[in-house]
C-alpha positions in Angstrom: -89.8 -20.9 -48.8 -86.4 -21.7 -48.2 -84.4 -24.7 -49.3 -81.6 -26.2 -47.3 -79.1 -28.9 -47.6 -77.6 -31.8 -45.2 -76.4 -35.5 -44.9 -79.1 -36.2 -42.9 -82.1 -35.2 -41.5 -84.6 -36.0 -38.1 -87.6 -35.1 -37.6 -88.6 -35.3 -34.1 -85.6 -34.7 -31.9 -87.2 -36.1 -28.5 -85.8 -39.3 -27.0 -84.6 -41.0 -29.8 -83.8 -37.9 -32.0 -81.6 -36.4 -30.1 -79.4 -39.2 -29.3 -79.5 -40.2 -32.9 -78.6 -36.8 -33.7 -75.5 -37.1 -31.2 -74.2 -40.6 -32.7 -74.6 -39.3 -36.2 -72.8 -36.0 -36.0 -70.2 -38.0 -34.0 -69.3 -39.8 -37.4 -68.8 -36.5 -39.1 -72.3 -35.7 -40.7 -73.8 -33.2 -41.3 -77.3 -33.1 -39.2 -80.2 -31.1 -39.3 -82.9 -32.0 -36.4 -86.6 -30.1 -36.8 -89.5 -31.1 -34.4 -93.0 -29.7 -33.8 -92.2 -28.3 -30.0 -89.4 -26.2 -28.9 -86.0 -27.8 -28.9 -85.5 -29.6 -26.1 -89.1 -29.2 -25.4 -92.2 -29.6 -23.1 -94.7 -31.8 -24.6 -92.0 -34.5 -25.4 -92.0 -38.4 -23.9 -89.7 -37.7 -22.0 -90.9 -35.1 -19.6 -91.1 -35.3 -16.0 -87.7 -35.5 -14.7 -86.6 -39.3 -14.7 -87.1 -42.7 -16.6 -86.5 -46.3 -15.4 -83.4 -47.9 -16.4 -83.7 -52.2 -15.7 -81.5 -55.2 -17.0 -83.9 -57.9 -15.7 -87.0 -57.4 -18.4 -90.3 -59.2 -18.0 -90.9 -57.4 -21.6 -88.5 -60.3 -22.7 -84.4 -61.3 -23.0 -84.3 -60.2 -26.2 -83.9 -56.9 -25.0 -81.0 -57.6 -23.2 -78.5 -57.0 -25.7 -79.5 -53.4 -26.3 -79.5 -52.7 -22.9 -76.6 -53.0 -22.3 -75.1 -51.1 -24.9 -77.5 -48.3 -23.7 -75.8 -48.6 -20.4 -72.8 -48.1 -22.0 -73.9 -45.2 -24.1 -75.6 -43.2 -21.0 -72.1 -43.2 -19.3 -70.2 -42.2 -22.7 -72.6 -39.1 -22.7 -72.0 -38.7 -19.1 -68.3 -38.9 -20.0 -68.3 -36.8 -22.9 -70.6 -34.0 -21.4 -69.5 -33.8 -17.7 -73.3 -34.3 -16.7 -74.8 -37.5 -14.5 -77.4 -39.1 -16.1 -77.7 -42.9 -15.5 -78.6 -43.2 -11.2 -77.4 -46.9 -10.6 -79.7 -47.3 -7.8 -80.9 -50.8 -8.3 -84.4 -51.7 -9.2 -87.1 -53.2 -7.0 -89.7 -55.4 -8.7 -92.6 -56.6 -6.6 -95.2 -58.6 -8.0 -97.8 -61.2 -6.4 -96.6 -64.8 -6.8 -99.0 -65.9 -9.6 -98.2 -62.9 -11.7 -97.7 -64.1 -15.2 -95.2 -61.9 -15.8 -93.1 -63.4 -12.9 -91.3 -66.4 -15.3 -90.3 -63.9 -18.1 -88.9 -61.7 -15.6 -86.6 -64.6 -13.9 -85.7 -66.0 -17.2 -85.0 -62.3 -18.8 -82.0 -62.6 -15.7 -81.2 -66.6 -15.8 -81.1 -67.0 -19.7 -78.8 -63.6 -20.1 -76.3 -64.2 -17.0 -77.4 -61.4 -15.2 -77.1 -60.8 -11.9 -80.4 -60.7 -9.5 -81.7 -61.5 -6.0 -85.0 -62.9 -4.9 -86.4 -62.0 -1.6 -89.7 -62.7 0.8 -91.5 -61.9 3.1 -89.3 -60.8 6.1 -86.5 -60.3 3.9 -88.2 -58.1 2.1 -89.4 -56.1 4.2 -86.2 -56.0 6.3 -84.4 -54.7 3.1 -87.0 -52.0 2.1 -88.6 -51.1 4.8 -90.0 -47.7 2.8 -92.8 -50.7 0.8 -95.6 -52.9 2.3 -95.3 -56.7 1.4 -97.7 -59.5 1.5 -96.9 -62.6 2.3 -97.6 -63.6 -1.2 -95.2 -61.1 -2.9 -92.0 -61.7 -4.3 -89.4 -59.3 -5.0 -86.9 -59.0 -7.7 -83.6 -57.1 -7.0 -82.1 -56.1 -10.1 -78.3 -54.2 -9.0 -78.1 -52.9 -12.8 -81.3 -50.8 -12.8 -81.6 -47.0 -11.3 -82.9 -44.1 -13.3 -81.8 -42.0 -16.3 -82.4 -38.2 -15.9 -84.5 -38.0 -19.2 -84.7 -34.4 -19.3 -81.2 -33.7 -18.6 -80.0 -36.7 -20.8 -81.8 -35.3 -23.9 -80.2 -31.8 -23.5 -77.0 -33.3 -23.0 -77.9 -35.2 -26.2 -78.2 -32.0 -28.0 -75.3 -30.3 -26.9 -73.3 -33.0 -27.3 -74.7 -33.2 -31.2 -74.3 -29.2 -31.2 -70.6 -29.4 -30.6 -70.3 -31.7 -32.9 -72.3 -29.2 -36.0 -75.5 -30.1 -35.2 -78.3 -28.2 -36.0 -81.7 -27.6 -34.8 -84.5 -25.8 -35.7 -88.1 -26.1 -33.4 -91.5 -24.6 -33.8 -92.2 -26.3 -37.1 -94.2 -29.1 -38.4 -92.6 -31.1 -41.0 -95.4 -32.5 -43.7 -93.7 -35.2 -45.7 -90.9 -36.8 -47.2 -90.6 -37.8 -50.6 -87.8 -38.9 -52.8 -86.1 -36.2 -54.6 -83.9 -37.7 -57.1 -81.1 -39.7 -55.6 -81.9 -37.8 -52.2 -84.8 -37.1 -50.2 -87.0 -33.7 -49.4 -88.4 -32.8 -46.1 -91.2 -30.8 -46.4 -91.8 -28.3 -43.5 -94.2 -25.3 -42.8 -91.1 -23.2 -42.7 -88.8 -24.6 -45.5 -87.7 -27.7 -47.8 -84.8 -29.7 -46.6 -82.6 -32.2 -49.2 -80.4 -34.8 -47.7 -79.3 -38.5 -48.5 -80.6 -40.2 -45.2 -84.3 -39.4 -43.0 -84.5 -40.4 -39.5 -88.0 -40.6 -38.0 -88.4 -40.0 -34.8 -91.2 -37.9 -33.8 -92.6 -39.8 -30.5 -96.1 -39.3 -29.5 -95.8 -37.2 -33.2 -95.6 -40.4 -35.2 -99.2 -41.5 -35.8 -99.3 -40.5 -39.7 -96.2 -42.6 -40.4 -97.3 -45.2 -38.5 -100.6 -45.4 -40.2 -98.6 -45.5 -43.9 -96.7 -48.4 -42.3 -100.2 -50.6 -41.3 -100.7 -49.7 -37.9 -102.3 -47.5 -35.6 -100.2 -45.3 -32.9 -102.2 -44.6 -29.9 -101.5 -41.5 -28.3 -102.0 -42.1 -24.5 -101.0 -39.2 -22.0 -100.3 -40.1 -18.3 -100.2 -38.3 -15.2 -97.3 -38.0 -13.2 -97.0 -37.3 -9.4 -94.8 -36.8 -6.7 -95.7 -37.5 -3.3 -94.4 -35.6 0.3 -92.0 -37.7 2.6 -93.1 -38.2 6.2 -89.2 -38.9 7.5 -87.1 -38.0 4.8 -84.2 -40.4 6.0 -86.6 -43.3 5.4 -86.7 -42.5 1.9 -83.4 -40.4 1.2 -80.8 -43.1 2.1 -78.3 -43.9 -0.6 -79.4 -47.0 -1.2 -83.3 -46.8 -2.4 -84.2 -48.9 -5.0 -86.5 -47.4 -8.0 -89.3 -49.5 -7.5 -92.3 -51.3 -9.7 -95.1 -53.0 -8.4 -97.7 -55.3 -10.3 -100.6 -57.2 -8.7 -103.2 -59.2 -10.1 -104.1 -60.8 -7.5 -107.5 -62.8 -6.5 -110.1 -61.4 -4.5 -108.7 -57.8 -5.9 -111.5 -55.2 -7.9 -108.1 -54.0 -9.2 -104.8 -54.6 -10.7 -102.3 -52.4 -8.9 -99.9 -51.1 -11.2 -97.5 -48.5 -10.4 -93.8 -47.3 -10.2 -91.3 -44.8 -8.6 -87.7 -43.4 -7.8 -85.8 -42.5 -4.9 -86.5 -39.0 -3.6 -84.7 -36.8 -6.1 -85.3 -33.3 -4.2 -84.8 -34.6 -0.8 -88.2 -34.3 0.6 -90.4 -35.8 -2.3 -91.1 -39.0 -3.8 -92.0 -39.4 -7.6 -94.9 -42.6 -7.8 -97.0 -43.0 -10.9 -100.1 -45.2 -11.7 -99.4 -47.5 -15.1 -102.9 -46.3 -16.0 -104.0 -43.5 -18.5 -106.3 -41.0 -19.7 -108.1 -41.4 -22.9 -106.3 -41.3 -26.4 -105.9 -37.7 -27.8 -105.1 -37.3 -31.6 -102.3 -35.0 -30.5 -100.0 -33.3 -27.4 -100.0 -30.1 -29.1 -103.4 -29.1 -26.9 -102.0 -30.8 -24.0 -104.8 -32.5 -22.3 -107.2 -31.5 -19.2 -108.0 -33.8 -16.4 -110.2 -34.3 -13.2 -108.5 -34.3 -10.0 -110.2 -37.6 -9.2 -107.7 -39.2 -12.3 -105.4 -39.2 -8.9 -107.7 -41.1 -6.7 -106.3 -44.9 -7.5 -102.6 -43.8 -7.2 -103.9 -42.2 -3.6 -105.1 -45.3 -2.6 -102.0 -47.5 -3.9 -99.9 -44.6 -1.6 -101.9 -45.1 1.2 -101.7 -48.8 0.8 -98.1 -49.9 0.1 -95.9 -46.8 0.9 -97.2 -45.5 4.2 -93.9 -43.6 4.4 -95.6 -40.9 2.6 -98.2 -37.9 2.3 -100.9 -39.3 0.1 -101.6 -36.5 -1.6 -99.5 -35.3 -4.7 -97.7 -32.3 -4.5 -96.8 -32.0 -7.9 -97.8 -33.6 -11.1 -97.1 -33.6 -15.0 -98.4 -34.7 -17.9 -96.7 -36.6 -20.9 -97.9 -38.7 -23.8 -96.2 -41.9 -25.1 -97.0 -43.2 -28.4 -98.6 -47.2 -28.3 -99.0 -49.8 -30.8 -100.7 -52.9 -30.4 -98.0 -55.3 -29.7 -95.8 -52.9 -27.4 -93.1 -53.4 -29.4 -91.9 -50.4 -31.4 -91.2 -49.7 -35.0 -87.6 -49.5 -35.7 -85.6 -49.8 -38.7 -85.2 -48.9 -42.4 -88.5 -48.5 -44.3 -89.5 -51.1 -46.9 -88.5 -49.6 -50.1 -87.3 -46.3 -48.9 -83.2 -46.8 -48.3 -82.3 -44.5 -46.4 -84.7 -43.8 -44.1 -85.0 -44.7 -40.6 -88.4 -45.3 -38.3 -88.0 -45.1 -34.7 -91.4 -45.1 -32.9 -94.1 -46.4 -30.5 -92.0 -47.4 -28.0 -95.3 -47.9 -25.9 -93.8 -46.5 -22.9 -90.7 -48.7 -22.5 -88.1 -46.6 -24.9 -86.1 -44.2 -23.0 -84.0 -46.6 -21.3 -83.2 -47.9 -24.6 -83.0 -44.4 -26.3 -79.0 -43.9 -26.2 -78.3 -47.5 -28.2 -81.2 -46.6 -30.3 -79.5 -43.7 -31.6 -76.4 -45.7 -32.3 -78.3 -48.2 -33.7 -79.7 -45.8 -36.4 -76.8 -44.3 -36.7 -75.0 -47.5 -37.9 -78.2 -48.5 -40.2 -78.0 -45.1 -42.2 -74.3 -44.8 -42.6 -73.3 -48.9 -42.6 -76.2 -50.6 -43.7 -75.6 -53.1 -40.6 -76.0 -53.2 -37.1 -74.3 -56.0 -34.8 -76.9 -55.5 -32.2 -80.4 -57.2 -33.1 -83.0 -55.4 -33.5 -84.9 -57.8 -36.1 -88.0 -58.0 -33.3 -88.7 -54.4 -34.1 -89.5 -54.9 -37.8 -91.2 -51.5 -39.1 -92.7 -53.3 -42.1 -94.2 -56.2 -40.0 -97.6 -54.9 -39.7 -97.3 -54.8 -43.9 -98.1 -57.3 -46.3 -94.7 -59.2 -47.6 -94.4 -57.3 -50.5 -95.2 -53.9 -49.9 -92.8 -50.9 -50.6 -93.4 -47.2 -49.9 -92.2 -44.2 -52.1 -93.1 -41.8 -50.0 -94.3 -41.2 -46.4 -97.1 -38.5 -44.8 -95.8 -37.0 -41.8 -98.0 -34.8 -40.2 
């Protein structure tokens, strides 16, 4: 087995890695990336085209300040690699008026100074006339959001990172990492890799180092679909919102629950159901599914967007990782300086991916970072006065 050496390493160069790995070679390091999956890969987070980008947050204000610096970051990597990745289309957010999500949503805008619009009924419907709204809707326009290309975005990640000295190596599973006298040693199937600073990243990967820090990742994969346009110019006009749409209503048997873009190809539209299949230890045996998984999105088609074919014409699967609280792990480890968790981002982390990697970048090699990430804690699920020496990864 052969034994390399670097400045830093990450494992699991997915959403998070490879923008970390982009940020860190940028500052003259030496990087070595290694993850499970081909490099960009298949199985990742992040597959299926596109991710939501929003200012306005109903997961809270205190994500405000990292969102913007990942605005910034997506169009420094645009900049830097000649390749469009943030879509500033604005966001749509449609939910029924006793939602309780509605306050944190208006106050995630009012508290942070951003800019938002709310609309109703006719005006509503006037504006997007591609959605179906009730009378007891209300819509949130937030001018910020759009999309981020997620697959093209990590590959420019990893170009980027490559110019820079970057290296990669794919198709092998790291096992551990353990102190190694001043240093740390990455264990992998293939070889044994010394360097002063670890980043963890490994996405839906992340369970075993999860479970050393207290808590359970739940590995939930997701079906994505795209649905046919009956008049592309209702749906292909420059100014489509991406879209999410949450009701709880009364009198419901359900709680509608889904989210889409703006046709990307011209003659489809991507529209997936917040809803899940059953945990899976792992995405390495990607999961099988019945066709009638895709019956509720059908019927949330066929309710609210008319304006298409309610049958899918192409779906994907990926896996995000979950934890309990939906808020991820992120930050040093509790007695391990030098090393860097980033994971269960329950769904809501590529948006945030780009100022993550900075932000991990500036823990390793400063110590400090100006942007708070305090609410992300990766020890909080420990007692007080626990410290690791070691973690399993795999």
């Amino acid at each position: 087995m052969s034994t390399l050496e670097t400045d830093v390493v990450i494992v699991g160069v997915g959403s998070v890695g490879s923008m970390a790995s982009w940020q860190i070679a940028s500052r003259g390091q030496r990087v070595i990336g290694v993850d499970r999956f081909s490099i960009p890969g298949p199985f990742s987070a992040y597959a299926g085209e596109s991710r939501m980008f929003r200012k306005i947050y109903a997961e809270g204000g205190h994500y405000t300040p990292l969102l913007q610096r990942s605005q910034d970051l997506w169009r420094i990597l645009e900049k830097n690699t000649g390749t469009r990745l943030l879509n500033t289309t604005g966001a749509v957010t449609i939910y029924d008026e006793h939602n309780p999500r509605l306050a944190s949503l208006l106050a995630a805008g009012k508290n942070n100074g951003l800019d938002y619009e709310v609309l109703r009924g006719d005006e509503a419907r006037t504006k997007y006339p591609e959605h179906v709204f009730r009378d007891t809707d209300v819509t949130i326009f937030d001018p910020d959001g759009g999309y981020v290309s997620s697959e093209k975005a990590v590959t420019a990640a990893l170009t980027e990172a490559t110019r820079l000295g970057a290296k990669f190596l794919g198709d092998r599973k790291a096992h551990s990492v353990e102190p190694y006298g001043d240093r740390y040693i990455v264990r992998t199937d293939r070889e044994e890799i010394i360097a002063s600073r670890v980043v963890l990243s490994q996405g839906n990967g992340a369970g075993p180092v999860c479970k050393d820090l207290g808590v359970h990742l739940s590995v939930l994969p997701q079906i994505l679909t795209w649905f046919p346009i009956v008049d592309p110019a209702a749906f292909c006009r420059a100014d489509m919102p991406v879209f999410v749409r949450r009701a709880e209503e009364k009198g419901r048997s359900d709680k509608t629950q889904f989210y889409g873009f703006p046709s990307a190809d011209g003659w489809t539209v991507k529209v997936v159901a917040s809803i899940f299949l059953d945990e899976v230890e792992s995405m390495e045996k990607p999961p099988t599914w019945d066709p009638r998984h895709l019956d509720t999105i059908r019927a949330w088609v066929r309710e609210f967007m008319p304006g298409l074919i309610p049958d899918p014409v192409r779906v994907a699967t990926c896996a995000d990782g979950h934890l309990p609280d939906t808020t991820a792990l992120f930050g040093p480890i509790p007695g391990m300086e030098g090393v860097i968790v980033a994971a269960g981002f329950s769904g809501h982390g590529f948006k945030m991916a780009s100022g993550l990697g900075a932000i991990a970048a500036e823990l390793l090699l400063d110590g400090t970072t100006a942007t708070d990430v305090s609410f992300m804690n990766p020890g909080r699920f420990l007692g007080p006065d626990t410290r690791l020496t070691s973690l399993a990864l795999s």
